[in-house]
C-alpha positions as CSV (number, residue, x, y, z in Angstrom):
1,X,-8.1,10.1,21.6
2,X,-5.4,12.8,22.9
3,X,-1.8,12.1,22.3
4,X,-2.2,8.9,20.8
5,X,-5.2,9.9,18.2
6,X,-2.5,13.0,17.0
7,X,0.1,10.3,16.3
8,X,-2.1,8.4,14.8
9,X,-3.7,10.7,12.5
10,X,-0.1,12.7,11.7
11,X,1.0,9.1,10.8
12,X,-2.1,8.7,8.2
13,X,-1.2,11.8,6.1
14,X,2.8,10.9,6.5
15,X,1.5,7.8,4.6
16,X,0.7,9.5,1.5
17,X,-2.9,9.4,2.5
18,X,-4.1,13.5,2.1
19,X,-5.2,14.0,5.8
20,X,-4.4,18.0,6.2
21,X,-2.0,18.4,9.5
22,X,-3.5,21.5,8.8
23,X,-6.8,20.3,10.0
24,X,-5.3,18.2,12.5
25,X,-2.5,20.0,14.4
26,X,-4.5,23.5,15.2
27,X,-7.4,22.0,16.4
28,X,-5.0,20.3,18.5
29,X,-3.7,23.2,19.1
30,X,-7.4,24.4,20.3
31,X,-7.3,21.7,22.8
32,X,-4.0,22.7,24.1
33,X,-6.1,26.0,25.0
34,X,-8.8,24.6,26.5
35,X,-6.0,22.8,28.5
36,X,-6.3,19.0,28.2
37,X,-3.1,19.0,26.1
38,X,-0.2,20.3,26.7
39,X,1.8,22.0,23.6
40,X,5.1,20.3,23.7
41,X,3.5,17.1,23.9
42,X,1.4,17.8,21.0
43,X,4.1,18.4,18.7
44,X,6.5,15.6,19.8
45,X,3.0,13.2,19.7
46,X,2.4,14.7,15.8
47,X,6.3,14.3,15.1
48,X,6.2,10.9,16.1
49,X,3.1,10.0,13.8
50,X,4.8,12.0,11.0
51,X,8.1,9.5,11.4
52,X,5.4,6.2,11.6
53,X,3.7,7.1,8.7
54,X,6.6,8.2,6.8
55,X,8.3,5.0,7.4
56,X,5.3,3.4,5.4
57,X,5.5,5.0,2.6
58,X,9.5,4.4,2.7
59,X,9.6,0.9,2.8
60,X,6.7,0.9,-0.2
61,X,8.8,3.2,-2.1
62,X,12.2,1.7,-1.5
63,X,10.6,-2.1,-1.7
64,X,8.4,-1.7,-5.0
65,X,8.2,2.0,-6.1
66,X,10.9,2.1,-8.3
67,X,9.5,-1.3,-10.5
68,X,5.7,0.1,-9.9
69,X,7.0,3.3,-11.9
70,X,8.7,1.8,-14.6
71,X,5.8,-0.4,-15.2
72,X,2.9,1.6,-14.6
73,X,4.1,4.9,-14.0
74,X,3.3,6.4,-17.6
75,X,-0.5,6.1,-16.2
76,X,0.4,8.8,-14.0
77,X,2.8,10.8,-16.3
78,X,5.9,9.6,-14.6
79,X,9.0,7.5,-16.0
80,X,12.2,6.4,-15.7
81,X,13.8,10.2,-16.1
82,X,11.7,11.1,-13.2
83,X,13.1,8.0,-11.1
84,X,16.8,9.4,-12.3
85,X,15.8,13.3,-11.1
86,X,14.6,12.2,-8.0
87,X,17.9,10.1,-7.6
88,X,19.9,12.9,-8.2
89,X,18.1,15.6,-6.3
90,X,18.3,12.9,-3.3
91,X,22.0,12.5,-3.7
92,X,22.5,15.8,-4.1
93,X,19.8,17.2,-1.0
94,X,18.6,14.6,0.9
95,X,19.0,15.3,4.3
96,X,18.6,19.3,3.9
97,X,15.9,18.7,1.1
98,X,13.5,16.3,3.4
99,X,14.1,18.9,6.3
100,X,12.5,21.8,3.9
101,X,9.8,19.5,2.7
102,X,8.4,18.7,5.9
103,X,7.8,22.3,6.2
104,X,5.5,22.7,3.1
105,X,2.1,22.1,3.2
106,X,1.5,19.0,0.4
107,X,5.2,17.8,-0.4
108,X,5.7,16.7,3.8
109,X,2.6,14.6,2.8
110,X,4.0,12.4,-0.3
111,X,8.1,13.2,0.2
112,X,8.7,9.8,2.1
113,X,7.8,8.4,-1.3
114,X,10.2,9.4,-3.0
115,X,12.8,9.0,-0.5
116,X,12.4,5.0,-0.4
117,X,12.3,5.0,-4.4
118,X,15.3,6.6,-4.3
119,X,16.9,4.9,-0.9
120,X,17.8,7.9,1.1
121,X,19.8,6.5,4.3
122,X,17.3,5.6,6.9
123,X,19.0,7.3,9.4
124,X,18.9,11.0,8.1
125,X,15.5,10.8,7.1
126,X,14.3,10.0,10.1
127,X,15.9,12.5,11.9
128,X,15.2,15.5,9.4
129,X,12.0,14.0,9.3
130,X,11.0,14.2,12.7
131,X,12.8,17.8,13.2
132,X,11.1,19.2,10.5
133,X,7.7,17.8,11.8
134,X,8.2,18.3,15.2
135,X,8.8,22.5,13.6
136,X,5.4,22.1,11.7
137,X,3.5,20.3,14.1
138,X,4.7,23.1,16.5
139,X,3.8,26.1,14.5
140,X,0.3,24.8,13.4
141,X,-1.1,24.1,17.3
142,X,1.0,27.1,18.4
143,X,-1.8,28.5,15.6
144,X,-4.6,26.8,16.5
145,X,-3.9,27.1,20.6
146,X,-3.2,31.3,20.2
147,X,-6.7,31.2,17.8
148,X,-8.5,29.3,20.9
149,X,-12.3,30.2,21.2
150,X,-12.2,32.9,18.2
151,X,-11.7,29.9,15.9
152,X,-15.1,29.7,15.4
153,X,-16.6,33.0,17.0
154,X,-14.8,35.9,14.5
155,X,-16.1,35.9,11.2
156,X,-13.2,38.0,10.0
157,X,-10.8,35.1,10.5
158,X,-13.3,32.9,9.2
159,X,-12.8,34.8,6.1
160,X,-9.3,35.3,5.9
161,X,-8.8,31.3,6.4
162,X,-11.3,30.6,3.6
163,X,-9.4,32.8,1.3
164,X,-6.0,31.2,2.3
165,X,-7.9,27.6,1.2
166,X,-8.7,29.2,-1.9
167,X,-4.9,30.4,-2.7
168,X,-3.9,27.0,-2.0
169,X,-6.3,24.9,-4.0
170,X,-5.7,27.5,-6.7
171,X,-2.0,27.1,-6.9
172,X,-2.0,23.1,-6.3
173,X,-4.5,23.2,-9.2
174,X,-1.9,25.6,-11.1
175,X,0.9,23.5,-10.6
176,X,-0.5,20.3,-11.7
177,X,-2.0,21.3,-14.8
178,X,1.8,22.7,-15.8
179,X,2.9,19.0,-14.4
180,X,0.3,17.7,-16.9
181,X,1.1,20.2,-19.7
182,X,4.8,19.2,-19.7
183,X,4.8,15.9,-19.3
184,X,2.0,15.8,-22.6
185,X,4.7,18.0,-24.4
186,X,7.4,15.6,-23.4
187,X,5.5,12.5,-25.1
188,X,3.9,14.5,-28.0
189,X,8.2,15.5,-28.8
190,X,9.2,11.5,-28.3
191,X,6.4,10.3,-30.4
């Protein structure tokens, strides 16, 4: 689908849906190197989805987010101090804070979230947003165009990229069990 299926696909993750841009963008990348994309055009195509999709998730957070916590959000260990964080950090950082998280892998994918809940100005967070993705979507099919034919052909990259997988799963997995382990210690101190 060229340009238009890496739009549409960068817009799916920026949705909250977990699509990996880092599936996505380096096999674009592989198709810059075979040279029926072109590398500019990539990135600008998978900043584009990023801002699409990310506008989803905006208007759900900013529309309903804030009541859907309140109401349910204990289900999912979050409450109405969370809500008051995330306002703060978004007064406090927002435009600089949604330029960094559209450079880490997992936060770029649920940050717009947030953003509406807390009703960044629309403005800002499209433009950080699409710099910050337009960076990513860069680097990652700058990645997969340089890895080209040895994506699949050297076994020692092979490895090295399953180990990297592992790190991350590994730490994601870390980090949400501490999520869950302080947010249980939390209710077990206000009960």
């Amino acid at each position: 689908m060229g340009y238009a299926g890496v739009s549409l696909l960068m817009a799916i993750e920026s949705a909250c849906i977990p699509l990996p841009s880092e599936i996505i963008m380096p096999f674009a990348g592989y198709l810059v190197s075979t040279a029926e994309l072109n590398l500019i055009l990539v990135a600008t195509a998978g900043a584009i989805g990023c801002n699409l999709g990310s506008e989803v998730a905006y208007v759900i957070g900013k529309r309903g987010g804030r009541t859907a916590i309140l109401r349910w959000g204990r289900y999912v260990l979050l409450d109405a101090h969370d809500l008051d964080m995330a306002d703060r950090f978004f007064a406090r950082f927002g435009a600089p804070a949604m330029f960094i998280a559209r450079l880490l892998p997992v936060i770029r994918t649920f940050i717009a979230l947030p953003a509406g809940i807390s009703a960044m100005p629309r403005v800002p967070f499209h433009l950080y947003t699409f710099v910050g993705s337009w960076i990513w979507c860069y680097g990652l099919a700058y990645v997969g165009m340089k890895l080209g034919t040895e994506w699949h052909e050297n076994p020692v990259l092979r490895t090295w990229l399953h180990r990297f997988d592992f790190v991350i799963v590994l730490t994601l997995l870390v980090l949400g069990g501490l999520f869950v382990w302080h947010k249980m210690r939390g209710l077990r101190r206000s009960a």
